[in-house]
N, CA and C atoms as a LAMMPS dump frame, in Angstrom:
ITEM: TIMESTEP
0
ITEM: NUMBER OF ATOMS
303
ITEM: BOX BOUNDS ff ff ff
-5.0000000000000000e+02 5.0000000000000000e+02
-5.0000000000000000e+02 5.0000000000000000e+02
-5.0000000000000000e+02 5.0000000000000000e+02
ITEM: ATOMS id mol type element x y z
1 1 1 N -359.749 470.091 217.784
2 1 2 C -361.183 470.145 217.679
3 1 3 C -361.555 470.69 216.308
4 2 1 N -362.473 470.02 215.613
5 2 2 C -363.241 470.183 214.805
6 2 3 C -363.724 471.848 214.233
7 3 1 N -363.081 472.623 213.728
8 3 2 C -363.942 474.319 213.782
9 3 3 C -365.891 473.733 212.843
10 4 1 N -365.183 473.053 211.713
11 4 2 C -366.555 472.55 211.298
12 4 3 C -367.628 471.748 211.821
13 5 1 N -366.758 471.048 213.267
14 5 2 C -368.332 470.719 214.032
15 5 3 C -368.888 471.83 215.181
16 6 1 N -367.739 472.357 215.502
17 6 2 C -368.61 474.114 216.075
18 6 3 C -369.636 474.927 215.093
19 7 1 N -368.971 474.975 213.474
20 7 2 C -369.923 476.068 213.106
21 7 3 C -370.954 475.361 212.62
22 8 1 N -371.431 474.013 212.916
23 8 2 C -371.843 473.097 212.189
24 8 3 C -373.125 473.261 213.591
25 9 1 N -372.509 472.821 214.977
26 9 2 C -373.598 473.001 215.934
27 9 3 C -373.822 474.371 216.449
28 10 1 N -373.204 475.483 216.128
29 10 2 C -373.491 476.967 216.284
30 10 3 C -375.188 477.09 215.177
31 11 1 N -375.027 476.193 213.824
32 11 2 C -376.197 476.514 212.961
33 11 3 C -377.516 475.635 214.125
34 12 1 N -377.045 474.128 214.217
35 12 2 C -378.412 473.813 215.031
36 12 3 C -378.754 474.771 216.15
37 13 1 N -377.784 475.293 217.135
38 13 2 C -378.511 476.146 218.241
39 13 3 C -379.43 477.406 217.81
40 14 1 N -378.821 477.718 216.331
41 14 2 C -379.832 478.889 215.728
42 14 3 C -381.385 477.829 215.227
43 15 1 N -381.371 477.194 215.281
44 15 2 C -382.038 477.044 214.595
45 15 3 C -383.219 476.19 215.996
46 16 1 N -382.481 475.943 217.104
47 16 2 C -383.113 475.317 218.334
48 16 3 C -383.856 476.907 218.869
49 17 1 N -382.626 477.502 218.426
50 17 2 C -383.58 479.544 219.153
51 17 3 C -384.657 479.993 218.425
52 18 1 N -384.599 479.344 217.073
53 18 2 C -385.63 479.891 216.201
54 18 3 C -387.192 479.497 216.834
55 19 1 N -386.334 477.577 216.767
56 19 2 C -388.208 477.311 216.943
57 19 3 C -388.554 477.624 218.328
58 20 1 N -387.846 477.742 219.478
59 20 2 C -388.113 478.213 221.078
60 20 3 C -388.783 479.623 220.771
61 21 1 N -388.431 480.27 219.905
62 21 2 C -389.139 481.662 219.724
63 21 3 C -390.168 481.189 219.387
64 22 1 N -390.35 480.99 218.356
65 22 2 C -391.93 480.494 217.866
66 22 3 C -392.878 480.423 218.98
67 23 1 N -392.361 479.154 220.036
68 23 2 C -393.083 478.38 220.922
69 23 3 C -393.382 479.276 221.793
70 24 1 N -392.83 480.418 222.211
71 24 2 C -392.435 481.167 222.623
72 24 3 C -393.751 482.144 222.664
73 25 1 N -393.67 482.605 221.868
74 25 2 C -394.91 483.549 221.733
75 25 3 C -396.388 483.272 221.183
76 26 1 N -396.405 481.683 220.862
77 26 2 C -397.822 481.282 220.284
78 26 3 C -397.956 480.009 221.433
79 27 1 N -397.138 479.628 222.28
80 27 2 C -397.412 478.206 222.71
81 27 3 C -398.182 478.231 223.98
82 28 1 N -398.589 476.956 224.144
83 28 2 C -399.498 476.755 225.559
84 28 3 C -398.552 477.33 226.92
85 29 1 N -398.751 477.521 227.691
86 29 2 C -398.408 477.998 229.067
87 29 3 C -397.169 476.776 229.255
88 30 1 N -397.424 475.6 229.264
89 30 2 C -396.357 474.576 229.006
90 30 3 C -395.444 474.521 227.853
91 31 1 N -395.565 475.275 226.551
92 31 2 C -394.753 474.928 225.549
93 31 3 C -393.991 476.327 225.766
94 32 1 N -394.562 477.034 226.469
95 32 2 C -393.834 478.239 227.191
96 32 3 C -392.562 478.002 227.995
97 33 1 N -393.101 477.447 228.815
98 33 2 C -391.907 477.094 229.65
99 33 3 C -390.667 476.283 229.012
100 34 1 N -391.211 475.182 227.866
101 34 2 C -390.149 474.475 227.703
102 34 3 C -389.387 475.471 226.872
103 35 1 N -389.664 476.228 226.342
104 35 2 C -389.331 477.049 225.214
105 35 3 C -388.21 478.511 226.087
106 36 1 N -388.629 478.516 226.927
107 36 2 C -387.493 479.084 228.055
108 36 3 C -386.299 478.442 228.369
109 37 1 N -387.051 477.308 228.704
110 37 2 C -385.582 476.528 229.343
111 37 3 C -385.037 475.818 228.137
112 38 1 N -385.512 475.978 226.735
113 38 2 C -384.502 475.511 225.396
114 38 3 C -383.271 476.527 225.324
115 39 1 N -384.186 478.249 225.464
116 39 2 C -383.383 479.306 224.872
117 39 3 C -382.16 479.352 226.162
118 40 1 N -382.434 479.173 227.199
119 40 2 C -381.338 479.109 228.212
120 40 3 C -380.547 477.927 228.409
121 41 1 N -381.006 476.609 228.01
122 41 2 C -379.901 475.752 227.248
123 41 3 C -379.336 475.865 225.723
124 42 1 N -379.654 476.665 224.986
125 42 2 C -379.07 477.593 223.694
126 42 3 C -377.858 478.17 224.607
127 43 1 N -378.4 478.985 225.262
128 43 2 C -376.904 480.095 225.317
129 43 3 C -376.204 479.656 226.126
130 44 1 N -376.732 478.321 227.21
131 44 2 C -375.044 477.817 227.841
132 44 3 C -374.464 477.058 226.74
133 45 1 N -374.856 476.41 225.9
134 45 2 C -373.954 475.44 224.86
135 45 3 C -373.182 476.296 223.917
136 46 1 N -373.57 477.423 223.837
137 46 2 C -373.05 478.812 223.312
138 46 3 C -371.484 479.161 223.852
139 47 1 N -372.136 479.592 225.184
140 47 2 C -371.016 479.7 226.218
141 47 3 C -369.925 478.8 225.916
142 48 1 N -370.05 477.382 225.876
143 48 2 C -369.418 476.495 226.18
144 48 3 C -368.473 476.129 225.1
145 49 1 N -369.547 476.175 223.746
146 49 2 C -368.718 476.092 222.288
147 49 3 C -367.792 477.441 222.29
148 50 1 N -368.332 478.753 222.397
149 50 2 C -367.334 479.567 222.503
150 50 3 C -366.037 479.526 223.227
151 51 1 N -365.87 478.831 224.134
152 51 2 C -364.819 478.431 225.152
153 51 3 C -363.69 477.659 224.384
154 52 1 N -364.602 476.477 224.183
155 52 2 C -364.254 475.93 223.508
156 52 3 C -363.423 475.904 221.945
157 53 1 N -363.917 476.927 221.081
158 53 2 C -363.351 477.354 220.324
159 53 3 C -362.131 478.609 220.501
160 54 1 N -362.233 478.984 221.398
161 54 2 C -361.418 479.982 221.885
162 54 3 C -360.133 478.92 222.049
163 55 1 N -360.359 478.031 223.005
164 55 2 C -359.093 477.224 223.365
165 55 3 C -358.548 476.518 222.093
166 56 1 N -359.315 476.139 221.639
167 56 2 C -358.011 475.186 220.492
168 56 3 C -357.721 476.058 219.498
169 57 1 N -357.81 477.432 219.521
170 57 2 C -356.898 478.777 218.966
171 57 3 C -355.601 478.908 219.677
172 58 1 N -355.812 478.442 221.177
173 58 2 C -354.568 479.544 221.536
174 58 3 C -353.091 478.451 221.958
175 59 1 N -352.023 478.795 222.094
176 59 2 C -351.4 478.166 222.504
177 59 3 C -351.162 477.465 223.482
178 60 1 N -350.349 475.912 223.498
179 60 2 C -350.136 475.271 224.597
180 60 3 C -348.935 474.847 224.84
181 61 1 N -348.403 475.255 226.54
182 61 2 C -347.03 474.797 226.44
183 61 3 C -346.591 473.726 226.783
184 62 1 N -345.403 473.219 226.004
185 62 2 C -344.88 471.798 226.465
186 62 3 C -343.368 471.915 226.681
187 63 1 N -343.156 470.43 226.907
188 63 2 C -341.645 470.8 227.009
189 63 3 C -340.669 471.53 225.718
190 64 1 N -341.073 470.604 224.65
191 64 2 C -340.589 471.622 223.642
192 64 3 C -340.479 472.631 223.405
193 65 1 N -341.759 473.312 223.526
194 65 2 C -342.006 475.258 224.094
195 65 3 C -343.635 475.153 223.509
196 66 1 N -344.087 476.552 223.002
197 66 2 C -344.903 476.641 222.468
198 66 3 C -346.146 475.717 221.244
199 67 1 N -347.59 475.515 220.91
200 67 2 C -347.613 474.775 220.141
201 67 3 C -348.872 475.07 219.979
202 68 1 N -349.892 475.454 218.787
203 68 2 C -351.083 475.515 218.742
204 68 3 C -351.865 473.929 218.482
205 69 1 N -350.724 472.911 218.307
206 69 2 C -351.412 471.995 218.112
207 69 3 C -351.532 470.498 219.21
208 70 1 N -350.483 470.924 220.48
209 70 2 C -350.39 470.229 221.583
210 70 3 C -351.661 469.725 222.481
211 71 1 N -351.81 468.263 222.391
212 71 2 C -352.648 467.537 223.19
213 71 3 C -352.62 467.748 224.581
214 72 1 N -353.231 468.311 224.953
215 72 2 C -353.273 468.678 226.671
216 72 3 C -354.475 467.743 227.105
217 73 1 N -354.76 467.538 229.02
218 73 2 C -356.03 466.616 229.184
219 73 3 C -356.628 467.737 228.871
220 74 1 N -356.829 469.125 228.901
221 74 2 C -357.863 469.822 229.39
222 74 3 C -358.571 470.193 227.712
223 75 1 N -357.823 470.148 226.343
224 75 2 C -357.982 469.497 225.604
225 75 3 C -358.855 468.619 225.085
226 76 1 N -358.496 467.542 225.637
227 76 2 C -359.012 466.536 225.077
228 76 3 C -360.062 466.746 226.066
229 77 1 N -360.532 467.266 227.272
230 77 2 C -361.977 467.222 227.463
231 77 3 C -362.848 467.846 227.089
232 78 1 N -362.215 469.166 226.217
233 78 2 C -363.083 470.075 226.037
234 78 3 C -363.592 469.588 224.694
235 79 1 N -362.7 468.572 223.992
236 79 2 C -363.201 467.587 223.035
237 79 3 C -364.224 466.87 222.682
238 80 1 N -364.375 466.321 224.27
239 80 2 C -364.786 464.826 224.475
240 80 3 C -366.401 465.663 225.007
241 81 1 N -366.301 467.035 225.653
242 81 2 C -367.783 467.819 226.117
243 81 3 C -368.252 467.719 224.756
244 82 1 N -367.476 468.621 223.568
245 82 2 C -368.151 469.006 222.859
246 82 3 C -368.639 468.106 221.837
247 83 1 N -368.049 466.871 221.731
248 83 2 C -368.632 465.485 220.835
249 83 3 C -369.775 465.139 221.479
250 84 1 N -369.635 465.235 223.157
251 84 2 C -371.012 464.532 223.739
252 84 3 C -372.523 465.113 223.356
253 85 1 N -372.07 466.906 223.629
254 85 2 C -373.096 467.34 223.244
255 85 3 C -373.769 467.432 221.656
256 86 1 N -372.86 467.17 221.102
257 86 2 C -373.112 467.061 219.692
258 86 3 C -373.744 465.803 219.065
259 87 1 N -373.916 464.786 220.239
260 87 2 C -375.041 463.798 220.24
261 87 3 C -376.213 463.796 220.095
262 88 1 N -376.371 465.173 220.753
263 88 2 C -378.597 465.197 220.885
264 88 3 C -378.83 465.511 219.594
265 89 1 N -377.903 466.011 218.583
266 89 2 C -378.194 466.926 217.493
267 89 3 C -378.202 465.583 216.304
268 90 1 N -377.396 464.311 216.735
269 90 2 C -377.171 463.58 215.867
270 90 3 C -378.021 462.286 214.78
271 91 1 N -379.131 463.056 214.333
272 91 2 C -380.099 462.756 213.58
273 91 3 C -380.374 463.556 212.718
274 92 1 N -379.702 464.825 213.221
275 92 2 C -380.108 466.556 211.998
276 92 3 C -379.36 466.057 210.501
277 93 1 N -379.658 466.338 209.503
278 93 2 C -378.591 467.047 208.409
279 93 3 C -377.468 467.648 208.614
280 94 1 N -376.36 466.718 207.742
281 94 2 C -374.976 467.062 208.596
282 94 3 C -374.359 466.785 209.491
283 95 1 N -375.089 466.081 210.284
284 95 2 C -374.28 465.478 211.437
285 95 3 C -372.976 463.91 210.905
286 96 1 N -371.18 464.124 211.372
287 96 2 C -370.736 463.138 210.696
288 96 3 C -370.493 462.283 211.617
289 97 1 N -370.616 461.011 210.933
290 97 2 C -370.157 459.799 212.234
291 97 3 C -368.534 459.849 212.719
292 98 1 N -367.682 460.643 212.288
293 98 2 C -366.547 460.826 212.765
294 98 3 C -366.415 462.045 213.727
295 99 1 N -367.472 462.467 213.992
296 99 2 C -368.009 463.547 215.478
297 99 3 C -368.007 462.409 216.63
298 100 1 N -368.402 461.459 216.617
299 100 2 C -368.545 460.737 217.544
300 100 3 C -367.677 460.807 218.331
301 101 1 N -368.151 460.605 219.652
302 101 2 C -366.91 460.44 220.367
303 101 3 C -366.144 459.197 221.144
């Protein structure tokens, strides 16, 4: 996995918290709400990238033995989550067509 498309969508979620704040404290009773349920889809994709980055740090075993760079499924899904979500973002600055998934 990509560390530069984590710290790459770690900047859009700051920047998805920024404007939810905004909305946040100046917006209609409705731009309220959406602005809640942005900042609480912020911190599960948080959650999730953190996971995510955690795992393709640590080791995986195979038959050979040890390997920080071993293809596992669980791997490649945590791959294939984090390309998907890196779709909604894919119109921002910076986004590369080799994120795709």
């Amino acid at each position: 996995m990509s560390d530069e498309l984590i710290t790459w969508l770690r900047a859009q979620l700051d920047e998805d918290e920024r404007q939810a704040g905004i909305a946040l404290g100046r917006g209609t009773p409705a731009a309220q709400q959406l602005a809640r349920f942005l900042l609480a889809d912020v911190q599960a994709k948080r959650q999730i990238f953190d996971h995510a980055s955690d795992w393709a740090a640590t080791l995986h075993h195979t038959p050979e033995g040890w390997t920080p760079q071993t293809t596992t499924p669980y791997r490649m899904a945590m791959e294939w989550t984090v390309q998907h979500l890196a779709l909604a973002y894919a119109d921002r600055d910076g986004y590369r067509q080799e994120w795709r998934p």
